[in-house]
N, C-alpha and C positions, 0 to 999 in steps of 0.2 A: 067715789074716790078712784084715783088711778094708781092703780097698786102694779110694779111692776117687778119683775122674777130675774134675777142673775142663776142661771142652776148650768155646773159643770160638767156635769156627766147624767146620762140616762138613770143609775141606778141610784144617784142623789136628786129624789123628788123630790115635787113642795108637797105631795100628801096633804095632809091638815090643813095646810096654809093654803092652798088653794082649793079646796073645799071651801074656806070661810070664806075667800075673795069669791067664789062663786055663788053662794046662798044669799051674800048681801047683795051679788048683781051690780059692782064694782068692775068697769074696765081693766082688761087684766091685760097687760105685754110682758113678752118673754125676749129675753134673748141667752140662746140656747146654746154657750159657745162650744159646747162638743160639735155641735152641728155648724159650725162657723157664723153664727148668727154675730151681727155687730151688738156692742153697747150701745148704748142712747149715747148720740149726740150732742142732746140737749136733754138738761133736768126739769124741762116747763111744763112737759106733761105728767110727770110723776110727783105722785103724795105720797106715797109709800113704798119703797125701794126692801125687797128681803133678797137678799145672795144668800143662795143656798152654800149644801159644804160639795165636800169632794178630796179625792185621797191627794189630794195636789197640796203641799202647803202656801204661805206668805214665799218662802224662799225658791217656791219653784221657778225655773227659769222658763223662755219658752224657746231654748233648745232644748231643754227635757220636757216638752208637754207645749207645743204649738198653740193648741189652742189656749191655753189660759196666758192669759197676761196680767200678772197681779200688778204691774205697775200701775195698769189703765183702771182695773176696777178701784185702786186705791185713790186714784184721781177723781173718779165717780164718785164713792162714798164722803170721798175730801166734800167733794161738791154738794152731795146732797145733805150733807150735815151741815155747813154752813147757810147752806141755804130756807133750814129747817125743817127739811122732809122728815117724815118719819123714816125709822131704817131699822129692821131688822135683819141679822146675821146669826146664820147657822150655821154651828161647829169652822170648817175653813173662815165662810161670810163673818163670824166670830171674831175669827182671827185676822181677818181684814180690814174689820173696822178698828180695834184697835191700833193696827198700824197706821193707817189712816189718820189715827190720834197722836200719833210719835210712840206708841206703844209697842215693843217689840213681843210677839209670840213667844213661848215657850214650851217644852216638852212635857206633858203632863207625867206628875210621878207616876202612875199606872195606866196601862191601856183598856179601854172600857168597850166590849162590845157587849148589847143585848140590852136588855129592859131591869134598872136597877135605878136605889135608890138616891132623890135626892132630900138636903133636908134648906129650910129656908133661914138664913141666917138674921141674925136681929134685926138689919137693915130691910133685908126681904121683908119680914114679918110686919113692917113698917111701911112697904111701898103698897102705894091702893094699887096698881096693877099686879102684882108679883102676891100678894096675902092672902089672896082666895086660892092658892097650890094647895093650900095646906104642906103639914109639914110630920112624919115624911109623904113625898111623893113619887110613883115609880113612873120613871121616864125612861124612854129611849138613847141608846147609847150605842157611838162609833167612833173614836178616835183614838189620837196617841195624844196630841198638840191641845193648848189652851188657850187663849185669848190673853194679851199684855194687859197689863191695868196701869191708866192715865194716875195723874193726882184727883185728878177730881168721881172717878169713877166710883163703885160701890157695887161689893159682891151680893149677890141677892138669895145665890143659892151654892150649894157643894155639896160636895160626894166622900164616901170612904177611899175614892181614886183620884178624886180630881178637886182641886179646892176651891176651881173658877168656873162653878157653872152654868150660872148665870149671871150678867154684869148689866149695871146699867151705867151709861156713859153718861145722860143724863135723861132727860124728860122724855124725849122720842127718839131715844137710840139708845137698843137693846141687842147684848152677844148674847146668842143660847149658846153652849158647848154641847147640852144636850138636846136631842131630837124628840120634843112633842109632836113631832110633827108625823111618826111612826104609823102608817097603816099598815093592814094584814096584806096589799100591793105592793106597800114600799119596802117594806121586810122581804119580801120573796126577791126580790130586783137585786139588795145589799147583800143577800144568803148566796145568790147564783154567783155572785162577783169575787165572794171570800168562800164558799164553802171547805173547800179544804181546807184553810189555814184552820175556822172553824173547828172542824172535826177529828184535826189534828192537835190540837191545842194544851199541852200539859205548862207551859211557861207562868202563861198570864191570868192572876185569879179572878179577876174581872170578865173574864171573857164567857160567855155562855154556848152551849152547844145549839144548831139552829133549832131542832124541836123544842127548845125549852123557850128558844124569842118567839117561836111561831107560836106557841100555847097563849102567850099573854091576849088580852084584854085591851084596843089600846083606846076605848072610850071617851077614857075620863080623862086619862092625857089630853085629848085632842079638845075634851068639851073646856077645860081649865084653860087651852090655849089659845080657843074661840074668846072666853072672856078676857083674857087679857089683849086680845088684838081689836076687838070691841075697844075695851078702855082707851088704848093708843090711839086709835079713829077719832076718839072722841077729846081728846088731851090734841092731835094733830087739827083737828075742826074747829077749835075754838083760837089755836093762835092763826091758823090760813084763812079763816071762814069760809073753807072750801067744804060742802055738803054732799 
């Protein structure tokens, strides 16, 4: 497959996600707009498109933040959804696709940093991609904002802060809100970017101090997210028969 990377900023890795594109040995392109990299021009070489997040929202303009241009990648995800790629979105990427859909973003009731729980809602518990999470399960967490939900969408999972955490748009296009994608790298990279807000933090209950993100485990996260991006490979293969 050619799986290709949208990621906004340095300290918003693919982690997990490209770990998996790398073990299956899967053609992997990036375009790195922090570093001025362009988008794809064209969708013909991409099967699997994930925009990562980044502290930029839907509404950022690119007089406040040059490099992103969420009109363009919304044009991209337009494109690669209609076109049938697979598409995953991370937290912002989340929130991008659902625009993408006519679905507008919103503010989540609570702000979530650190590794906290999600639980799989009856539709999740129901999806073959999404039902092997189990339920609950403790995922990574960085935001304020949440993914819009289309008519036809379906929440898969949610939080004591957030009630959209995972969304499926349909068959091969997937919001996470949350970060499976957490290693003991990408943690230090989000820690160095916020730490003082971090360790200053009496507002938000959600928020955790860094020693407490840095203790976890993030394993089984990543191994539950391996399988479900297997299942997507494999749900995206059978309508491309691209192998």
């Amino acid at each position: 497959m050619n799986i290709h990377f949208v990621q906004h900023e340095l300290f918003e890795a693919p982690g997990a996600y490209l770990k998996w594109a790398e073990k299956h040995k899967h053609s992997i392109t990036f375009s790195k707009v922090f570093e001025n990299d362009m988008l794809p021009q064209t969708i013909e070489n991409i099967d699997m498109l994930i925009v990562m997040g980044g502290p930029q929202s839907p509404n950022t303009t690119i007089e406040e933040c040059p490099h992103f241009n969420a009109k363009a990648e919304i044009a991209l995800l337009q494109k690669c959804i209609q076109a049938g790629k697979a598409v995953v979105g991370v937290c912002l990427g989340a929130q991008l696709i659902g625009e993408a859909l006519g679905a507008k973003f919103k503010s989540s009731p609570e702000k979530e940093i650190g590794v906290l729980p999600i639980r799989l809602t009856d539709q999740g518990l129901l999806d073959a991609k999404i039902s092997h999470f189990g339920s609950p399960l403790s995922v990574g967490h960085w935001h304020n904002d949440m993914p819009g939900l289309t008519a036809d969408s379906k929440i898969m999972a949610e939080s004591d802060g957030c009630p959209r955490q995972i969304v499926a748009y349909s068959d091969l296009v997937y919001g996470f809100q949350c970060h499976m994608e957490f290693t003991p790298d990408v943690v230090e990279l989000l820690i160095a970017e916020e730490e003082d807000f971090l360790l200053d933090n009496t507002k938000h209950r959600f928020v955790q101090k860094p020693n407490e993100i840095r203790s976890y485990d993030f394993t089984e996260m990543n191994e539950k997210l391996f399988l479900f991006l297997d299942k997507l490979a494999v749900a995206f293969e059978k309508t491309s028969h691209v192998k």
